[in-house]
C-alpha positions in Angstrom: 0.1 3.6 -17.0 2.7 1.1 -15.5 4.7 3.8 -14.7 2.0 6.1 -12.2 1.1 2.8 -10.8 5.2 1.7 -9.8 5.7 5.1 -8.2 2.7 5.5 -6.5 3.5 1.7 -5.1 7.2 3.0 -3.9 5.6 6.1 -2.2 3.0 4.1 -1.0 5.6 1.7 0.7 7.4 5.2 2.0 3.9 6.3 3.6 3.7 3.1 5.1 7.2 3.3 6.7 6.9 6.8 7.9 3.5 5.4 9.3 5.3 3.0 11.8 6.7 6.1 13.2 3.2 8.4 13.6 3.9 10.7 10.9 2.7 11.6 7.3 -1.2 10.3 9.3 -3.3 12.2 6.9 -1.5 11.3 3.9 -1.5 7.3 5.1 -5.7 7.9 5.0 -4.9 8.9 1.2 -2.7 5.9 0.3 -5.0 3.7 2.5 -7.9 4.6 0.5 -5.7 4.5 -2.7 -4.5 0.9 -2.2 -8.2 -0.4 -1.3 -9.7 1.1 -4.1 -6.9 0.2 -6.8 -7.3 -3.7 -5.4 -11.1 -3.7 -5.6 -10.9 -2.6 -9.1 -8.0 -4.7 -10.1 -9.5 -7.6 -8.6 -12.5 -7.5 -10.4 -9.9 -7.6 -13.7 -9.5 -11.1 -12.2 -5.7 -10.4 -10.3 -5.9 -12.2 -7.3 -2.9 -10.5 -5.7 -4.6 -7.6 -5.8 -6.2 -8.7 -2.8 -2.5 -7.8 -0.9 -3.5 -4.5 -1.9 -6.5 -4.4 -0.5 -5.2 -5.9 2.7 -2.7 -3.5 3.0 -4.9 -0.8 2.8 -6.9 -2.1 5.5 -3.4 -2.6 7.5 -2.7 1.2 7.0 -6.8 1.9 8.3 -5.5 0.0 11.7 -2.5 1.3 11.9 -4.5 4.9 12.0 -7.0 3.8 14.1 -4.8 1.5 16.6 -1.5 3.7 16.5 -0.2 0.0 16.3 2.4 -1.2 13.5 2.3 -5.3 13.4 5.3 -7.2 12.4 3.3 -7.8 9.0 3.5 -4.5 8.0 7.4 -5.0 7.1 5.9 -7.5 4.6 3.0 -4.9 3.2 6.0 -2.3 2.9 8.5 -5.1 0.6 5.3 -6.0 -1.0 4.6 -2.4 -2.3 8.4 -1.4 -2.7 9.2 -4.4 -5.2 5.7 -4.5 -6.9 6.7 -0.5 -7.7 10.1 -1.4 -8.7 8.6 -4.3 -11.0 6.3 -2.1 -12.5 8.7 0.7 -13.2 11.2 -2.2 -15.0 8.3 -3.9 -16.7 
């Protein structure tokens, strides 16, 4: 299970680049929706960083909304690519 969760961290991380350039929008809804729903149910496990997930699915909701990428959303990307890479390893 490990595994589906690393790679859909890595894509995740690729939506959220592709994001910072306007594309893949209706896919980033999908991953944003993903990544919220994953934290709420991971943090109710009792892992706290979960809660990263969670805020970067609500980074990807403003980034829909907005059109605007913050500076923070380099971190959410690095976040998601090494937790994926982790998890794959692991």
């Amino acid at each position: 299970m490990l595994f589906v969760f690393g790679i859909l961290d890595i894509l995740s991380a690729l939506v959220l680049f592709l994001l910072k350039f306007g594309l893949l929008s209706k896919l980033g809804l999908v991953v944003g929706i993903y990544l919220f729903v994953k934290g709420f149910f991971f943090l109710f496990g009792g892992d706290y960083l979960s809660l990263l997930d969670i805020f970067t699915g609500l980074f990807i909701f403003y980034v829909l909304i907005s059109g605007n990428f913050l500076l923070i959303g380099h971190l959410f990307m690095v976040w998601l690519l090494q937790k994926g890479i982790f998890s794959l390893l692991g």
